[in-house]
C-alpha positions as a printed NumPy array, in Angstrom:
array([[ 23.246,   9.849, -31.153],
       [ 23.888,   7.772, -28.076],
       [ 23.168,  11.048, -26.002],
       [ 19.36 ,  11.295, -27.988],
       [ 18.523,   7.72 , -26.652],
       [ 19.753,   8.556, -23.188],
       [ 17.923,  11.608, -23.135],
       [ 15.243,   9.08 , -23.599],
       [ 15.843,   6.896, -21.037],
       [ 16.107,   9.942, -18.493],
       [ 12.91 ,  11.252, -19.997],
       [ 11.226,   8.322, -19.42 ],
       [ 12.552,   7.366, -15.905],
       [ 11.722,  11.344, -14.976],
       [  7.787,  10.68 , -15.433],
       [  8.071,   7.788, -13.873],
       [  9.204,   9.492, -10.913],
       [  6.733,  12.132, -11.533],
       [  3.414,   9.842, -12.226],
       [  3.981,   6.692,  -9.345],
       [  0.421,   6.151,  -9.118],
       [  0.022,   6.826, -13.141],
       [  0.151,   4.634, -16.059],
       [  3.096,   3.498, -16.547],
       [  2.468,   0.79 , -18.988],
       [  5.034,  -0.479, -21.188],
       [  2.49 ,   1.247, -24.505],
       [  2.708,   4.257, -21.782],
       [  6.248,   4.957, -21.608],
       [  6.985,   3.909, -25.417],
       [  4.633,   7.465, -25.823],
       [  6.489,   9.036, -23.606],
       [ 10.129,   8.111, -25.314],
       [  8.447,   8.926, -28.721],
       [  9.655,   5.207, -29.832],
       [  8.14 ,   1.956, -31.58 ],
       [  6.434,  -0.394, -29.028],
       [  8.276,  -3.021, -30.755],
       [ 11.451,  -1.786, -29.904],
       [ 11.801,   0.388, -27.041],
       [ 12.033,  -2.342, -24.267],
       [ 15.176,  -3.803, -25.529],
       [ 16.323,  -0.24 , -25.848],
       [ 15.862,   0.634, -22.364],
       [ 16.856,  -2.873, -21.17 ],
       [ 20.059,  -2.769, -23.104],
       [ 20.863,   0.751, -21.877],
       [ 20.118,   0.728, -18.187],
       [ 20.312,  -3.351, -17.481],
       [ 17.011,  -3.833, -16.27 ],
       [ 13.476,  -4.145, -17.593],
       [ 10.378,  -1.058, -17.795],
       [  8.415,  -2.898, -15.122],
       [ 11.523,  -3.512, -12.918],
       [ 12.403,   0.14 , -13.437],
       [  8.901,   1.344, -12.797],
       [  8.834,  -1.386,  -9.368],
       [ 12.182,   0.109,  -8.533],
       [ 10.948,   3.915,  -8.124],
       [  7.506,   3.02 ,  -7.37 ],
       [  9.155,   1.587,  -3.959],
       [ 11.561,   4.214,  -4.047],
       [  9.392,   7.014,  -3.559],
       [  7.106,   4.958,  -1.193],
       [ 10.459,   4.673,   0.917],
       [ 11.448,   8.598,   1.19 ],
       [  7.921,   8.912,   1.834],
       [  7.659,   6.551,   4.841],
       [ 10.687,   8.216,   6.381],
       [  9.435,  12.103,   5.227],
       [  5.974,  11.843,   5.805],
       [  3.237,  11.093,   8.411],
       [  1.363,   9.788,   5.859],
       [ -0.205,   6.083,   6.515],
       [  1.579,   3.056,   4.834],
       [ -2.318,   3.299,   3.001],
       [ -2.095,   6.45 ,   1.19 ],
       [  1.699,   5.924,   0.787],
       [  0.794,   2.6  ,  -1.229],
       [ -2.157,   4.245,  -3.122],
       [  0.471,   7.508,  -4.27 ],
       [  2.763,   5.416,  -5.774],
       [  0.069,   3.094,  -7.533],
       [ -0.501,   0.193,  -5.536],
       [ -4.216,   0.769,  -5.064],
       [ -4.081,  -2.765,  -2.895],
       [ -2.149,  -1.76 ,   0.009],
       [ -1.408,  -5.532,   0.62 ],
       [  0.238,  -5.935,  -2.427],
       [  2.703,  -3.078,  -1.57 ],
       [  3.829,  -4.244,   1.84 ],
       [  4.307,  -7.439,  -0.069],
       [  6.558,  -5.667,  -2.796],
       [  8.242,  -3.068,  -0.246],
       [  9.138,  -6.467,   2.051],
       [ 11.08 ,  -8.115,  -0.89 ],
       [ 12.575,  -5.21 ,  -1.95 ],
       [ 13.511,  -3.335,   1.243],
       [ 14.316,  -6.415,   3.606],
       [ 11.219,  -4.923,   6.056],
       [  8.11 ,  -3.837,   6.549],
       [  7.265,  -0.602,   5.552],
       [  6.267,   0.225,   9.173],
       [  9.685,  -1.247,  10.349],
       [ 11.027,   0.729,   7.276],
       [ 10.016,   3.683,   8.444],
       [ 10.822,   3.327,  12.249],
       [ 14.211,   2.535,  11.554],
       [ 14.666,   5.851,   9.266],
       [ 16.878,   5.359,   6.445],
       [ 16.521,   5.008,   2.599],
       [ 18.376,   4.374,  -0.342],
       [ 18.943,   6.584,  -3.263],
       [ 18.371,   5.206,  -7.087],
       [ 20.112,   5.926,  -9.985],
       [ 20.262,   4.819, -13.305],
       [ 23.089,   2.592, -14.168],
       [ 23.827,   2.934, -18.153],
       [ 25.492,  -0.407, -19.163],
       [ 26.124,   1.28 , -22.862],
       [ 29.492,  -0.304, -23.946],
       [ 28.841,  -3.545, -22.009],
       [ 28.033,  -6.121, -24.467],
       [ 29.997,  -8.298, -26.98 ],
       [ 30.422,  -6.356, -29.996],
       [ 29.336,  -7.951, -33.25 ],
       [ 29.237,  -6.647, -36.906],
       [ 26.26 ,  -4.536, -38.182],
       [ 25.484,  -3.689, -41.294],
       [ 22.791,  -1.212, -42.86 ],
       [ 20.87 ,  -2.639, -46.081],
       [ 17.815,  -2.487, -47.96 ],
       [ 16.407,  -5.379, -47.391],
       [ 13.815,  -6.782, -49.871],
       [  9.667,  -7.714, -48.864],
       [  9.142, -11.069, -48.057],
       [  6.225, -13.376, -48.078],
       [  6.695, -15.935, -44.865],
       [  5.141, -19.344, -44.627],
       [  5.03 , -20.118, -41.352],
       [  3.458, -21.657, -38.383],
       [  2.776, -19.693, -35.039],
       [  4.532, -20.26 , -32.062],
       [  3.539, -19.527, -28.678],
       [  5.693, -19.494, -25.395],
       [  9.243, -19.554, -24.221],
       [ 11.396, -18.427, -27.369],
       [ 13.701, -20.985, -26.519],
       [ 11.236, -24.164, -27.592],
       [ 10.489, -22.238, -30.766],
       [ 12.692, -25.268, -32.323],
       [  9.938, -27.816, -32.064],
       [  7.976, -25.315, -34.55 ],
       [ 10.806, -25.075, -36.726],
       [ 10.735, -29.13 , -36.777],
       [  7.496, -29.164, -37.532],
       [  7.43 , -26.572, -40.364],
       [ 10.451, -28.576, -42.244],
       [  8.296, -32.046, -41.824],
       [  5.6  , -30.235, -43.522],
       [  7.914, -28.961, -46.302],
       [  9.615, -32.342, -46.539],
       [  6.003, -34.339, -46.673],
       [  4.396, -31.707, -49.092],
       [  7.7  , -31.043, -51.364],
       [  7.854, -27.566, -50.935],
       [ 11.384, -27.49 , -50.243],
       [ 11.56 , -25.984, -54.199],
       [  9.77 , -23.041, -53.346],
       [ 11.072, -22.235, -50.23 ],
       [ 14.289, -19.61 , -49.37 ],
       [ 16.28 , -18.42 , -46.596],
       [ 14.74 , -20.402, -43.083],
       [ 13.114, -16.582, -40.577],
       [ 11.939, -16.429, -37.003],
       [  9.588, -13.425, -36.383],
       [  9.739, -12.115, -32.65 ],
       [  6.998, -10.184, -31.281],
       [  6.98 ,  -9.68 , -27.964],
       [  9.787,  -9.239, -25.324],
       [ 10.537, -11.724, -22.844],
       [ 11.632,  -9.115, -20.637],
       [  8.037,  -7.911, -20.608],
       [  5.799, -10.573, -21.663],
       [  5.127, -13.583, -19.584],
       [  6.822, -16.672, -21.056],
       [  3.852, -18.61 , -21.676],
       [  2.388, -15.782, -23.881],
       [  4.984, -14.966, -26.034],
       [  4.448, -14.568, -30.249],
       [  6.682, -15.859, -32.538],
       [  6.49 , -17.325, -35.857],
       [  8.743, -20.406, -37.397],
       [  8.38 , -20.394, -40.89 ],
       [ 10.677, -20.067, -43.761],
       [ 10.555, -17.6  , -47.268],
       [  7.962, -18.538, -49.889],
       [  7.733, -18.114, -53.713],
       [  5.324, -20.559, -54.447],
       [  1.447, -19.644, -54.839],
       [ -1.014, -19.885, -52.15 ],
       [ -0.617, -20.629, -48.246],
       [ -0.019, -24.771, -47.68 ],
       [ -2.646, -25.76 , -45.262],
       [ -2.468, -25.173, -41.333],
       [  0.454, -22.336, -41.979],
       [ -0.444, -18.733, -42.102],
       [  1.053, -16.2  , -44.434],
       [  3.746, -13.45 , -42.294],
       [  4.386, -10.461, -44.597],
       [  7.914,  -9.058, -43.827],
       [  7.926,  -5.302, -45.156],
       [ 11.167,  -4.983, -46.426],
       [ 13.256,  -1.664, -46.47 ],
       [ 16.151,   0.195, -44.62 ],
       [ 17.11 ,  -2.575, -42.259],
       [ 20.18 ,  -2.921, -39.181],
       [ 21.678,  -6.306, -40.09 ],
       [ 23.864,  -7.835, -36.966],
       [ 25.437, -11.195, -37.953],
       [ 25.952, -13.509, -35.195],
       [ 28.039, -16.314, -35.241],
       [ 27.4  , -19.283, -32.961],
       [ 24.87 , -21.342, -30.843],
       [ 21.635, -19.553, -30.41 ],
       [ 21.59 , -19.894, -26.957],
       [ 24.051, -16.55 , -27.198],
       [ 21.111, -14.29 , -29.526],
       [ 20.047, -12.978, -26.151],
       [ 23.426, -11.419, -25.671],
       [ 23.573,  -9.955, -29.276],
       [ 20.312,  -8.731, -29.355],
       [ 21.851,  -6.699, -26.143],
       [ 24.753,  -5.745, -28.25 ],
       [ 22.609,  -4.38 , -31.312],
       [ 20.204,  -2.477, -28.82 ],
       [ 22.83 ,  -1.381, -26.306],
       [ 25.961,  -0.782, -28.216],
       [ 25.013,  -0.109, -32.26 ],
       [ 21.976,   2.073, -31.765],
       [ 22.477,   4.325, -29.739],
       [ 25.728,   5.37 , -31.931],
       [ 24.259,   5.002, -35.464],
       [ 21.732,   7.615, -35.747],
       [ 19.203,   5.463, -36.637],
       [ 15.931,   4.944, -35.19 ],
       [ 13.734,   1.802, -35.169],
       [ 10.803,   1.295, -37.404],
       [  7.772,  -0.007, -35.699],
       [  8.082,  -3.284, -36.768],
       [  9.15 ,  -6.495, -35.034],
       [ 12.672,  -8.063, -35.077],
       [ 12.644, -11.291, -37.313],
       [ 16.249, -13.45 , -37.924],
       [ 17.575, -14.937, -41.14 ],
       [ 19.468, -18.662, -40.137],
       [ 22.232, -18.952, -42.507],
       [ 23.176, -22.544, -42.412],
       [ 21.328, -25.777, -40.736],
       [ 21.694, -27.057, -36.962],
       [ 21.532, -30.464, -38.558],
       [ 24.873, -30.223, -40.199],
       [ 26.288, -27.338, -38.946],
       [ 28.344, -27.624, -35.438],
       [ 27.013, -24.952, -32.893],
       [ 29.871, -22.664, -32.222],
       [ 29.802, -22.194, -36.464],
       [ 26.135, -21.055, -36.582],
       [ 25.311, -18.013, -38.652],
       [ 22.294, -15.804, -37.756],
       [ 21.612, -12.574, -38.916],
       [ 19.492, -10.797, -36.86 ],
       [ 17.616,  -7.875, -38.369],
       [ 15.719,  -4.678, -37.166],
       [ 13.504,  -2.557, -39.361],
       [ 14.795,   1.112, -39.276],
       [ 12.694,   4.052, -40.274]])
């Protein structure tokens, strides 16, 4: 199965070459891999090592370069055919990418090819497990920004808990993800902090998360989160594309197994779990 998802990856990176001055949205190229919104970016980051947008920069400028050099075309219509409408912007992007201009780019003559790079195999390997995993109702409050301060949320949500007693009707302590931080500017990232509830009705200023349940990839990673990053890379670049599975179009949420408070960081226990179809 890892061949299916590369065929994606070269499907994908193939229109992009073939549409510069298309859309090449992130929503876009999820279409064109046939593959959950919620899921393909870490896919493709995990298998080539760099991010949709990067990717789509990287050929944009590519083209734009065998153009200057092939072409009499102006550094204008080169800019507009590989869908930087503001030609400013592209001499701007070209410069930082290229080291010159693109009129000294094109004096001097040369180019550089581009190739994928797939970094399959290159992550820590941690165990995954496939289980049905049940619904779950989710008390929780929203979180918004760098995935990393999501903690202060967390805080919060247990003060609530403590100053309410809910503590008795709460289970197992879940982050939902949303968004990608690959792809989604820090400061606008979704997330929720929350915990399972069986009690009745949503405690004031939380909202109610529904977690579908079902056929679910469970990777359990041991140790401080500041190394989830690196095992979502490992479920998305290594498990995957090997299992035969494919990823429902749900987001990614994690189950913490044991508290920060009291539990030293190197003995952590997270599972981290991805909806399959």
């Amino acid at each position: 199965m890892a061949t299916s998802y590369e065929d994606r990856i070269l499907r994908v990176l193939t229109y992009i070459h073939d549409h510069p001055d298309g859309d090449l949205s992130l929503d876009a190229l999820a279409d064109v891999a046939a593959m959950s919104r919620f899921h393909w970016h870490r896919v493709f980051r995990a298998l080539t090592g760099e991010t949709c947008a990067q990717a789509v920069r990287r050929i944009r400028l590519h083209r734009a370069a065998v153009q200057l050099v092939r072409s009499d075309s102006s550094v204008s219509q080169v800019s507009h055919s590989v869908g930087y409408p503001n030609p400013n912007s592209f001499i701007r992007a070209f410069t930082e990418a290229y080291g010159s201009s693109p009129a000294a780019f094109r004096k001097a003559g040369q180019f550089l090819p581009a190739h994928p790079n797939f970094k399959t195999g290159g992550y820590p390997m941690h165990p995954v497990t496939t289980r049905t995993e049940p619904a779950r109702r989710v008390i929780a409050l929203p979180h918004k920004g760098a995935y990393s301060e999501i903690g202060k949320s967390f805080e919060a949500f247990g003060a609530l808990c403590e100053s309410r007693q809910l503590w008795p009707q709460v289970g197992p302590v879940v982050g939902i993800y949303f968004d990608s931080p690959d792809e989604v500017p820090e400061d606008q990232l979704r997330s929720y902090a929350g915990a399972e509830f069986r009690g009745e009705g949503t405690p004031d200023g939380m909202e109610d998360v529904q977690i579908a349940g079902g056929k679910t990839a469970v990777l359990t990673y041991k140790g401080p989160y500041s190394g989830l990053e690196a095992a979502y890379h490992s479920l998305f670049g290594n498990w995957l594309p090997e299992s035969g599975e494919e990823p429902a179009d749900q987001p990614c949420y994690e189950i913490y197994l044991n508290d920060p408070r009291e539990t030293a960081p190197e003995d952590l226990l997270t599972e981290i779990c991805l909806p399959l179809k």
